[in-house]
N, C-alpha and C positions, 0 to 999 in steps of 0.2 A: 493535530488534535482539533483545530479550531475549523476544516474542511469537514471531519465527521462527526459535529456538531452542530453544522450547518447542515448536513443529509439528514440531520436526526429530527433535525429542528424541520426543513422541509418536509418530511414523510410524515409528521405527527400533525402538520399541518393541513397537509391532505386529507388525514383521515378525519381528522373535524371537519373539515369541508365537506367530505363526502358523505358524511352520515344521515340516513334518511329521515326527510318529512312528513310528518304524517298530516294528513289531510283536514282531521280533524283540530289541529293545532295552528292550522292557517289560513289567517282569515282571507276569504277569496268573494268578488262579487257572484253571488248567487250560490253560495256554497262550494262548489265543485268544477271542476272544467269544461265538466257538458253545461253547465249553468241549470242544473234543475233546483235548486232550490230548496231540495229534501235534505236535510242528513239524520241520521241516525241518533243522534241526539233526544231524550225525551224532555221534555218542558216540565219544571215542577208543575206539583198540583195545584198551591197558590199562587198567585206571580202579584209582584207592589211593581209602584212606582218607584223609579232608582232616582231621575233626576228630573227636573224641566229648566222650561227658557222662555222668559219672560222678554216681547219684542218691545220695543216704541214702538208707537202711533205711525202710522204712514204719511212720508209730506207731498207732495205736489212738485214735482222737479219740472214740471212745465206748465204753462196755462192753457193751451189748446188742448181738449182729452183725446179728440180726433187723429190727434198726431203723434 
């Protein structure tokens, strides 16, 4: 019993494994594999601001600027 509940438990596990991704559900740099950047997606009509980020002041990590 405990053998064909280990093939049961493998095969079920495969099959979650194997089930397909859709393209649109992953995020990838530049969209896609060809990297074009397009997808099929349409952009709402109004678009907000969701977040920002607010830096520090920049310091001087060295005195020479030349260098």
């Amino acid at each position: 019993m405990k053998l064909f509940a280990r093939k049961v438990l493998l095969i079920l596990i495969q099959v979650i494994i194997s089930t397909p991704i859709f393209a649109h559900d992953w995020p990838m740099w530049r969209y896609d594999a060809e990297r074009t950047a397009s997808s099929p997606e349409q952009l709402p009509a109004e678009l907000y601001l969701q977040w920002t980020r607010h830096y520090s002041p920049r310091e001087m990590v060295w005195d020479d600027p030349l260098n």
